[in-house]
N, C-alpha and C positions, 0 to 999 in steps of 0.2 A: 696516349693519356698516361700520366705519371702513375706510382703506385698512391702516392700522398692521395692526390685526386682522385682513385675509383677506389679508395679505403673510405676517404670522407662521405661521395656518395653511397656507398654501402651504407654507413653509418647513421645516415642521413632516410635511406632508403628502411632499416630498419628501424628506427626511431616512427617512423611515419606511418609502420605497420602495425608497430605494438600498442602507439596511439590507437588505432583503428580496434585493432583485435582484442584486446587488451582496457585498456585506461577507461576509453570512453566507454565502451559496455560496463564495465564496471561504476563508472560515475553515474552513467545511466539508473542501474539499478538502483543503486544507492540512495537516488533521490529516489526514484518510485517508490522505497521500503521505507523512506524518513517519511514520505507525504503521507500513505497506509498510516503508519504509527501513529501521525499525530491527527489524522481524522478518527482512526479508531480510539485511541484517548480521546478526543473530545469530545465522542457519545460516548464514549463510557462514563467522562465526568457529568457530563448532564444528565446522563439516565439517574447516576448515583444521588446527583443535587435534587433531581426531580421524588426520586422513591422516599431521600429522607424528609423532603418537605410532605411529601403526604403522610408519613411514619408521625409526623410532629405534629401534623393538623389532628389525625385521629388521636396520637395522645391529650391533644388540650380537648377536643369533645369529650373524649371521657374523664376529663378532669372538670365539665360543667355538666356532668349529671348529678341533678339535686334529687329527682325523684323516680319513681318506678314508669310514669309517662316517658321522660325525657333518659330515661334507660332503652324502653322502647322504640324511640325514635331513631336513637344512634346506633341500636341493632339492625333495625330496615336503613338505616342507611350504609351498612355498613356491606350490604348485598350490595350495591350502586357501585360501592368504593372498589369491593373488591372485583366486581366488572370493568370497573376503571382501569386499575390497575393491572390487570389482564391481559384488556386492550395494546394496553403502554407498554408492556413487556413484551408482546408479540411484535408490533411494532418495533418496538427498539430491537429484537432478535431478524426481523424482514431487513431491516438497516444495515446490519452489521454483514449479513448473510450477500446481501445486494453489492455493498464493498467489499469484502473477499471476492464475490465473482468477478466485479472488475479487477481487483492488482492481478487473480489468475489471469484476467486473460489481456491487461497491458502486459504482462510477465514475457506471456506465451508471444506476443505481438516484438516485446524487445528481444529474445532468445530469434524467431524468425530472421529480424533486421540483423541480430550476429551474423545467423549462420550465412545468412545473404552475401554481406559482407567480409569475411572468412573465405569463401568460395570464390568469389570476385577477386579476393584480394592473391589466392592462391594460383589463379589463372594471369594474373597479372605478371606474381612469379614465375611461375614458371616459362611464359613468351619471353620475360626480361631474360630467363636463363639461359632459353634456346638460340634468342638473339644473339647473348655472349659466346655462344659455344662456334655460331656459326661465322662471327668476328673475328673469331683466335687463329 
């Protein structure tokens, strides 16, 4: 074999490795960190849309109290509200808490398939080397 031709394959051989070891681990990542972000954004923009519509209900209640009754009312109601609101928040924190667990543990699932891969790929190297040595 020419030098041209087992330069190329090398070239070839190492292009193929850095995809592996390299590139795609990283593209990998990349998307699992952009999908997190944009699911974590989009509870957070609804929790945010959700709290100020109720921040905006409870201001126009207390923009229709005419009398010391209907002051009353909107006080017991406002135990209700702020149970509500409680709920919602606990909730929306189980949410966020449930998505962190899983990107840790796709994270920890793509880091395994590297090192998997890494290893595979290094025993590969090295039979390819031992080949070469015992060719020469």
């Amino acid at each position: 074999m020419n030098d041209f031709m087992m330069n190329n394959e090398m070239v070839t051989k190492y292009t193929e490795q850095a995809e592996k070891l390299f590139m795609a681990p990283t593209r990998s990542y990349a998307k699992l960190a952009m999908d997190y972000a944009e699911q974590l954004m989009s509870v957070q923009m609804e929790a945010a849309r959700t709290y100020s519509e109720i921040g905006m209900q409870q201001a126009r209640a207390a923009m229709d109290i005419k009398d010391t009754s209907a002051f009353q009312q909107y006080a017991e109601k406002q135990q209700t509200v702020a149970q509500d609101l409680g709920e919602r928040v606990k909730n929306d924190a189980e949410k966020v808490v449930a998505m962190n667990q899983d990107f840790v543990n796709e994270t920890r699932k793509l880091v395994e398939s590297n090192v998997k891969t890494a290893s595979e790929t290094a025993n590969q190297t090295v039979t390819a080397a031992k080949k070469a040595a015992k060719a020469s």
